[in-house]
C-alpha positions in Angstrom: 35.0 27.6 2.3 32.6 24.9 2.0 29.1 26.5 3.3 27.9 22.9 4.4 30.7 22.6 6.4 30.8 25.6 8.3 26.6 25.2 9.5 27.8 22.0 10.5 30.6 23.1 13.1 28.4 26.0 14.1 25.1 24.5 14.2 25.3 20.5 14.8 29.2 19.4 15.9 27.9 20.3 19.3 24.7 17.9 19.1 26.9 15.3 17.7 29.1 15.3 21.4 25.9 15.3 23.1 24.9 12.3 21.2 28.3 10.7 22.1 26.8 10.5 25.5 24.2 8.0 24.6 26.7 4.7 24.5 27.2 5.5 28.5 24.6 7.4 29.7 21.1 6.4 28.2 19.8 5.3 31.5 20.2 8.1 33.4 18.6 10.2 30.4 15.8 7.8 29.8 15.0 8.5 33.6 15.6 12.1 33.2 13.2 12.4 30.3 10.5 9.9 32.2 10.6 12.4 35.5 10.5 15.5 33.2 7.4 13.7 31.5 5.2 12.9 34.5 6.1 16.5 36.4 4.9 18.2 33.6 1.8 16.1 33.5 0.7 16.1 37.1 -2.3 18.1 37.0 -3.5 17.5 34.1 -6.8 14.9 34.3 -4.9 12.1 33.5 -1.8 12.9 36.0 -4.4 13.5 38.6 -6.0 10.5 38.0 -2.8 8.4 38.7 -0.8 10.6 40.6 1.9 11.8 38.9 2.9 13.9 41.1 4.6 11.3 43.8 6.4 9.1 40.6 9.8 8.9 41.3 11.1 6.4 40.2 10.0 3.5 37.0 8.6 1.4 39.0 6.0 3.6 40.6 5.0 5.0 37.1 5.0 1.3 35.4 2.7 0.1 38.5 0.1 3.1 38.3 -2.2 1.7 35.2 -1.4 -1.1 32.6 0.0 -1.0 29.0 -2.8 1.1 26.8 -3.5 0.2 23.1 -5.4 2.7 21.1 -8.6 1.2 22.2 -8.0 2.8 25.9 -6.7 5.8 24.3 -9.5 6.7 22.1 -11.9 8.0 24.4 -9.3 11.0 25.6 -8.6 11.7 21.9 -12.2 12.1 21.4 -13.0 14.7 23.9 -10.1 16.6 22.8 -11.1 16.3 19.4 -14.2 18.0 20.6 -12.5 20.7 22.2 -11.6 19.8 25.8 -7.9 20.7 27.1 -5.4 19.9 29.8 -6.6 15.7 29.6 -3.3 14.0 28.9 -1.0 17.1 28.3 -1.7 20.1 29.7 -0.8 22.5 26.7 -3.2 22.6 24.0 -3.7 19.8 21.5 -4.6 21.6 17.7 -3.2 18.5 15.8 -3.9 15.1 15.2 -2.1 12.5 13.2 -3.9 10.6 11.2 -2.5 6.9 11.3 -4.0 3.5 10.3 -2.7 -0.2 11.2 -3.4 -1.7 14.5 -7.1 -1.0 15.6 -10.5 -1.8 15.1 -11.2 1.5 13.7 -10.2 2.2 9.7 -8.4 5.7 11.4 -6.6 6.4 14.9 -6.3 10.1 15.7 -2.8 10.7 17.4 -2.2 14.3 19.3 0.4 16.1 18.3 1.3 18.7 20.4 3.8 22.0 20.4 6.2 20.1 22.3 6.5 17.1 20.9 6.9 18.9 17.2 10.3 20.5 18.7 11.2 17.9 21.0 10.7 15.1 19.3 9.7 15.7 15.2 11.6 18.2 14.4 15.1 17.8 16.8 14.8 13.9 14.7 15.0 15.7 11.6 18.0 17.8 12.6 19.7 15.1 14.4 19.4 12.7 11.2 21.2 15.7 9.8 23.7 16.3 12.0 24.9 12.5 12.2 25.5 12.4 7.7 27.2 16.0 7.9 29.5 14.1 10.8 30.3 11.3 8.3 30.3 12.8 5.4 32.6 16.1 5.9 33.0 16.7 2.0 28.9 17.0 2.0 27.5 19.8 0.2 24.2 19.1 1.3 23.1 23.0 1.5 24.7 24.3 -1.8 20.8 23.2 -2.5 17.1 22.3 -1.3 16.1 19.1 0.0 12.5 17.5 -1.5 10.3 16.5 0.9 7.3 14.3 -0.3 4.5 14.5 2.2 1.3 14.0 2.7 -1.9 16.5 3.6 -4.3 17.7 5.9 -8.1 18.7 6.9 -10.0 20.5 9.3 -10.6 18.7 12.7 -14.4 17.7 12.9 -15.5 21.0 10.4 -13.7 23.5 12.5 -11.6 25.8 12.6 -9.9 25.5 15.7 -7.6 22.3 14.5 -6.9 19.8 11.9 -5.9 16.2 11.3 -3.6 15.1 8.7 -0.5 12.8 7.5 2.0 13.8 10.3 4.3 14.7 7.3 1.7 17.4 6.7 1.8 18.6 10.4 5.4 18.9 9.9 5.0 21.0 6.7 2.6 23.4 8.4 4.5 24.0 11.5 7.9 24.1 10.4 10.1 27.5 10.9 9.4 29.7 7.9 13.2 29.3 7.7 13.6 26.3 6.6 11.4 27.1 3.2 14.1 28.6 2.0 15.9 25.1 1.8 12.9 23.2 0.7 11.0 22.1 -2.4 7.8 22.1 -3.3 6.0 24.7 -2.0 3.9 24.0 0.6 1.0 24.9 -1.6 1.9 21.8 -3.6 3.3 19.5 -0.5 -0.1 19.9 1.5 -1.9 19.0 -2.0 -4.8 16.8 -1.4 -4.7 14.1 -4.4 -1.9 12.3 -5.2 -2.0 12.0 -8.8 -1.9 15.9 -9.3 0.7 16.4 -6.5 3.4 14.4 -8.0 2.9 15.8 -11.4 2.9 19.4 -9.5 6.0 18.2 -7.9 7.7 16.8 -10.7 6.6 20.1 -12.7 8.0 22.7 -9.9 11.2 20.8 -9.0 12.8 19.3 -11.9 14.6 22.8 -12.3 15.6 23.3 -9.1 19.0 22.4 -7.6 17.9 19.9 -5.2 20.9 18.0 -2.7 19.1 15.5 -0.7 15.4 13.5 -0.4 12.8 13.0 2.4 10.3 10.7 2.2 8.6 7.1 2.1 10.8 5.0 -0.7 7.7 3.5 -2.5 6.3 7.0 -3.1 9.2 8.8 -3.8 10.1 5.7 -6.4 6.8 6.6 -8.1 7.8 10.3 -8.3 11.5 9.6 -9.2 9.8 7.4 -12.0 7.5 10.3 -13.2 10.4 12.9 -13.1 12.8 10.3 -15.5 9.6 10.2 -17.7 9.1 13.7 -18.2 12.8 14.9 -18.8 13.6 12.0 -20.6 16.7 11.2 -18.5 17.8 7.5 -17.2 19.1 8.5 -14.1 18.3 11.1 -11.2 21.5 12.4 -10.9 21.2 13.8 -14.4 18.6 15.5 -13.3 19.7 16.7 -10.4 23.9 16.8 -10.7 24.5 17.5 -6.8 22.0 15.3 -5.4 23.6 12.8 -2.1 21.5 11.3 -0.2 17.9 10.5 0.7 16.5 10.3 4.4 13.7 7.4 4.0 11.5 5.8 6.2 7.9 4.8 6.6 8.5 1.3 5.1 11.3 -1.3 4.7 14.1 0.3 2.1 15.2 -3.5 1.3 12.8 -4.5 -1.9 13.3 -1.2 -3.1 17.3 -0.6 -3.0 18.0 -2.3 -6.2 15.5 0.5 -7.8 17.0 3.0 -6.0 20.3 1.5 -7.6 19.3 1.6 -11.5 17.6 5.2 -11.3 20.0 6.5 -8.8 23.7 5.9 -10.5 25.9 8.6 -8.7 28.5 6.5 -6.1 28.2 9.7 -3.9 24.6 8.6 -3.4 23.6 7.6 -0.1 20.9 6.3 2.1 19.8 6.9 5.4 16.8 5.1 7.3 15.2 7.1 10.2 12.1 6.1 12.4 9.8 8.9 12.4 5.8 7.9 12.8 3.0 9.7 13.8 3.6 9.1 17.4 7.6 10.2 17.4 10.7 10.1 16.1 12.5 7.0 17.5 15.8 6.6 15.5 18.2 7.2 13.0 20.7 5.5 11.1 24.1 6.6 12.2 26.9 3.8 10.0 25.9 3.1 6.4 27.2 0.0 7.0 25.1 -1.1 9.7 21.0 -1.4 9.0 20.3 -0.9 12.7 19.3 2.6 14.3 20.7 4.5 17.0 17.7 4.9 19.4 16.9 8.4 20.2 17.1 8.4 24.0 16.9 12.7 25.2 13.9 13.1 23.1 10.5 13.8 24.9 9.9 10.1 25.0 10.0 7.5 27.3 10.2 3.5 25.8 9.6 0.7 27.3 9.4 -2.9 26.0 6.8 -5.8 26.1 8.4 -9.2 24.8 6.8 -10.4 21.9 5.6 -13.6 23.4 3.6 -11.4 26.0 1.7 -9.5 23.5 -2.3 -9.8 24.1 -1.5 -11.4 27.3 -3.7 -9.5 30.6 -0.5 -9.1 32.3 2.3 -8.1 29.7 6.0 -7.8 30.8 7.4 -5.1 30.4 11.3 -3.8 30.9 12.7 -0.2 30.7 15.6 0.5 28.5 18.7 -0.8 30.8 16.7 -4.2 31.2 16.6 -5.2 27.5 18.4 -8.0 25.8 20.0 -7.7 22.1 19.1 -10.6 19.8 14.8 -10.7 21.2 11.9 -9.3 20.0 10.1 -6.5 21.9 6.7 -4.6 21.7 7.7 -1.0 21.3 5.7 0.9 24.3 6.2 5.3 24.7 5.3 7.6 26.8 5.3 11.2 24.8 4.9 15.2 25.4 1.6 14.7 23.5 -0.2 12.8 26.3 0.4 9.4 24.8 0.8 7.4 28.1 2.4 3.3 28.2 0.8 3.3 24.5 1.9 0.1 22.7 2.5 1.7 19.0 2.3 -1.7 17.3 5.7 -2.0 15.6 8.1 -4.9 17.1 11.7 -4.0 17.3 14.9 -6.0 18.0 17.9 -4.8 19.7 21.6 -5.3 18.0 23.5 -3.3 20.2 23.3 -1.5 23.9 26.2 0.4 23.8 24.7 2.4 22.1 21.1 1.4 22.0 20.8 0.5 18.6 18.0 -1.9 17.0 15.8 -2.7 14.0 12.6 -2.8 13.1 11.1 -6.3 13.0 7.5 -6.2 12.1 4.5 -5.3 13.5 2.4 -6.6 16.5 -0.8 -7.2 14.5 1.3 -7.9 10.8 2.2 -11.0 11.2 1.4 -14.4 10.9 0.6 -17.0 13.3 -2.1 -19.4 12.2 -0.3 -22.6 12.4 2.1 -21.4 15.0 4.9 -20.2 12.6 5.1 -16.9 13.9 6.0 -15.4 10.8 7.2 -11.7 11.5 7.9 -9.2 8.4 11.4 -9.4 9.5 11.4 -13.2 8.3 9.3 -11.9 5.2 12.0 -9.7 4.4 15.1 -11.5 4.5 13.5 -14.5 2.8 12.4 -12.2 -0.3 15.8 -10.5 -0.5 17.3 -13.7 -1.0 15.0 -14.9 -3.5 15.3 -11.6 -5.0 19.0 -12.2 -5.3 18.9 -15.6 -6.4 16.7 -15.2 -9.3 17.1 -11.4 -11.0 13.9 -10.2 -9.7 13.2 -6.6 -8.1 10.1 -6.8 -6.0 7.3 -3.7 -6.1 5.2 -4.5 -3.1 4.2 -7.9 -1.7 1.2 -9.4 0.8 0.8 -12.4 2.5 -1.8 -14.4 4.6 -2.7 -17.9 5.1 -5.1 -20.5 3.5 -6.4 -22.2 6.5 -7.6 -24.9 4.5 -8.7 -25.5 1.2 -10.6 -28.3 -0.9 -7.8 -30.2 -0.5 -7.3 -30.4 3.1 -4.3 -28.5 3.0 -3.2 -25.2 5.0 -0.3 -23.0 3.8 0.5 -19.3 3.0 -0.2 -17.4 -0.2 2.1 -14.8 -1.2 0.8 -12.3 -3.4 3.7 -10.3 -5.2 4.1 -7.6 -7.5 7.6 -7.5 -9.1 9.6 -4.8 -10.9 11.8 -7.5 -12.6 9.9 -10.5 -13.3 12.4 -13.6 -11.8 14.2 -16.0 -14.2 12.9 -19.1 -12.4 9.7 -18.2 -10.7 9.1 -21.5 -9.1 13.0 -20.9 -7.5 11.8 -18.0 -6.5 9.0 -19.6 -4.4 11.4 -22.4 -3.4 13.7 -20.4 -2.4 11.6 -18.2 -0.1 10.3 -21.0 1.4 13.9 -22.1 2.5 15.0 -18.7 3.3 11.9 -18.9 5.4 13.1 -22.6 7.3 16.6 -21.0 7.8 15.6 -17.8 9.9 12.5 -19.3 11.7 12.6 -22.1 13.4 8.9 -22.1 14.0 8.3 -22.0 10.1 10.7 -24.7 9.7 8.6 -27.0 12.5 5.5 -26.1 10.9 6.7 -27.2 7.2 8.4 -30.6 8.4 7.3 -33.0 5.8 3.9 -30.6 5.1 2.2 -32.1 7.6 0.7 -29.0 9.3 1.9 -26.2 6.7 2.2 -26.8 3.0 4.5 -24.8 0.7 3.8 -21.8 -0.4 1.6 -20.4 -2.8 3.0 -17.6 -5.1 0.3 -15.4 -6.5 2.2 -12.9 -9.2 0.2 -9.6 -9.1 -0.6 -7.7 -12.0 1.3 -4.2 -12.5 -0.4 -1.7 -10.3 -2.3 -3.8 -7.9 -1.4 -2.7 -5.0 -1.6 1.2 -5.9 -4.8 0.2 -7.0 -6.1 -1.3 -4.0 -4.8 1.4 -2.0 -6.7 4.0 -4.2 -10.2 2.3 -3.8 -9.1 3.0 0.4 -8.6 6.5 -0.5 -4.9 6.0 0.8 -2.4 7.5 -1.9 0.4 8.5 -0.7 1.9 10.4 2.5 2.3 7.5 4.8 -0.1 4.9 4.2 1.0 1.2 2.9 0.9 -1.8 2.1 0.1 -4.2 5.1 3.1 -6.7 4.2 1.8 -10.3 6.7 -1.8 -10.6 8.3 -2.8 -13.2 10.3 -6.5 -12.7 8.6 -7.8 -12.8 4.9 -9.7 -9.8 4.9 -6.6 -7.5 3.0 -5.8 -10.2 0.7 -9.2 -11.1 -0.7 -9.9 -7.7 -1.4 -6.4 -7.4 -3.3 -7.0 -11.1 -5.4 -10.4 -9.6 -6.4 -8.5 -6.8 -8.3 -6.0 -9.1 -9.4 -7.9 -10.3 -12.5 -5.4 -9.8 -15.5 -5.0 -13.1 -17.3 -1.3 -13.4 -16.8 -2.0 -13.5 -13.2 -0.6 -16.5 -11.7 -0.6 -18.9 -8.5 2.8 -21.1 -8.0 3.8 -23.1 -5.2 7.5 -24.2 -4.0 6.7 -27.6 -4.7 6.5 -27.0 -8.7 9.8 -28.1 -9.3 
């Protein structure tokens, strides 16, 4: 009998009927998880503070204090860093996950605590699991070991006591001695500081192994992938690795890397599977290959709500509970967690496709974007508009950055793309044209903006040398684990930094109107 099959009836078939549930009853369990939440919390400092212990209902908790962002946050995660218990959560906090993105500060520290490991981190991973073995009855997914490229961790302020890392690393640490069996590289290797050495440890420790499946962020898996092809010699992964079916990915848009994933991934029984799983909890996971949106998580110990976009950075924000959202509109993702994270806007932007089930995609971020001439240019836009030049001109895209030129010598405002490309494009200036149409079509905003350039001129493609943006994430010592690329910023401060190492002489700057 197949092995896969039979952990899958006596392990996850019953999960999968309790996910069934969600397309009827993800109110009621949203409110569950909320109460649950808040009784738990009620004598802790913070509960007392607001007092949790009379919430009954989402309206009292939504009218006891306002949205927080990290800024509001950071002086709890301080004192626990320090040592103090029992602020925000009243079990003890040992970990913190080290993030970057939306503050003032170069690192947020977000606590991780034991319950939100199991009841969040970890059931994500098993649920993402259980949802491909439903679909995908012939699996063989543990005849083998799955690969899990992650990132590492250090001692919490020179102690002992606790440490901050890549959440990937918390998982590593933490995870049932069990599962090591099923897993590749050692955790030696995965909690391995420096990036170069760990993917050639990796690459070393694995290549004979029979590995199934993949965990991980596509553009640094890609760069492993790469380095395993270049060792072995072989074109594709699959003749490295005969059995392997599927890869769990998230961390950063799969779209300019699934033509990549294509040519060094051959096997038709290959598939892909986005989840949502960042340092502050596991949010969703692809359940239809044929459908980019995810399922929305809703029994986990987390409680959403949603600010609409237009309200972000306003004194007052909106904000809606789960059975009050709209498909089609751009939120502000908000949580409440079992680590103590309380109304905390995360800073991604989501948008919903379905509500029976809750399913949605990821649009951007609330601080990646770009708004200087009132285009409200989200990384969703960015996205589509570079698929489609990708598609009409050959070309395979590495990474990508973009900000605006408020104005130059010239008098004359637009955006400057800065691109790094797998596959040069046949026609770079249709390229450019093209993502500046693709841009007109999905955003009407942009489209405003660009009528006859009179407040936005077309935009400037910068081609980026190979390695840039590696490079320019090495000299912030972030390699690997879950750091990237910031893809729109309303700001030049990324992008200056990045042109300054950009000084190969086939660098070039086209704009859409070079026709």
């Amino acid at each position: 009998m197949n092995t896969t099959r039979l952990l899958y009836n006596t392990y996850f078939a019953h999960r999968c009927k309790q996910l069934a549930r969600y397309a009827g009853e993800a109110g009621d369990l949203q409110q569950q998880v909320l109460l649950r939440l808040t009784h738990t919390a009620a004598r802790t400092e913070w509960g007392q503070r607001h007092g949790y212990a009379s919430i009954r209902t989402y309206d009292d908790f939504k009218n006891r204090f306002p949205v927080q962002t990290y800024e509001e946050v950071k002086p709890y995660v301080e004192r626990m860093r320090a040592g103090e218990q029992n602020l925000l959560w009243p079990t003890e906090i040992r970990w913190f996950a080290k993030s970057s993105g939306t503050t003032n500060d170069k690192s947020k520290f977000l606590p991780v605590s034991r319950e939100s490991l199991h009841d969040t981190h970890y059931r994500g991973g098993q649920d993402a699991v259980a949802i491909y073995l439903n679909g995908n009855p012939e699996s063989r997914f543990f005849s083998g070991k799955g690969l899990i490229l992650g990132g590492s961790h250090s001692p919490n302020l020179a102690t002992n006591h606790s440490l901050v890392g890549d959440l990937s690393a918390i998982l590593i640490e933490n995870i049932n001695p069990l599962v090591n069996l099923i897993r590749v590289p050692s955790k030696e290797i995965a909690l391995m500081e420096h990036f170069e050495p760990k993917i050639e440890a990796i690459a070393r420790t694995t290549i004979g192994q029979h590995v199934t499946n993949l965990s991980g962020v596509p553009s640094w898996m890609l760069v492993l992938i790469k380095h395993i092809l270049e060792k072995t010699g072989r074109e594709s992964l699959e003749q490295v690795w005969p059995d392997l079916e599927v890869f769990f990915h998230g961390g950063v848009a799969f779209t300019p890397y699934r033509e990549q994933y294509q040519q060094i991934i051959r096997s038709p029984r290959m598939h892909y599977v986005e989840t949502y799983n960042a340092s502050e909890g596991y949010f969703g996971t692809q359940n239809d290959p044929a459908d980019p949106a995810m399922l929305l998580m809703v029994d986990y110990g987390i409680f959403y709500e949603f600010v609409p976009l237009e309200d972000v950075g306003s004194d007052a924000p909106r904000t809606y509970s789960l059975d009050q959202v709209e498909t089609g509109r751009n939120y502000a993702l908000v949580i409440s967690t079992s680590a103590g994270l309380w109304r905390y806007m995360i800073g991604d932007t989501v948008r919903f496709t379905s509500i029976r089930p809750y399913k949605f995609v990821i649009t951007g971020r609330t601080k990646h974007f770009i708004n200087a001439f009132g285009e409200e240019l989200i990384v969703d836009n960015a996205e589509k508009a570079l698929a489609r030049a990708c598609q009409a001109t050959g070309a395979q895209i590495t990474d990508y950055s973009a900000a605006p030129v408020f104005m130059d010598e010239h008098a004359k405002c637009r955006h400057q793309w800065l691109v790094e490309f797998a596959r040069m494009p046949d026609d770079v200036q249709r390229f450019a044209r093209v993502l500046d149409d693709t841009l007109k079509e999905v955003n009407s905003d942009y489209e405003a903006k660009r009528q006859n350039d009179l407040a936005l001129q077309s935009p400037e493609l910068v081609i980026a040398r190979p390695g840039l943006f590696r490079d320019w994430l090495a000299s912030k010592g972030k390699l690997g684990g879950q750091h990237k690329v910031p893809r729109l910023s309303n700001t030049r401060e990324h992008i200056e930094e990045m042109l300054k190492l950009n000084t190969t002489a086939d660098s070039s700057a086209i704009s859409a109107e070079e026709v």
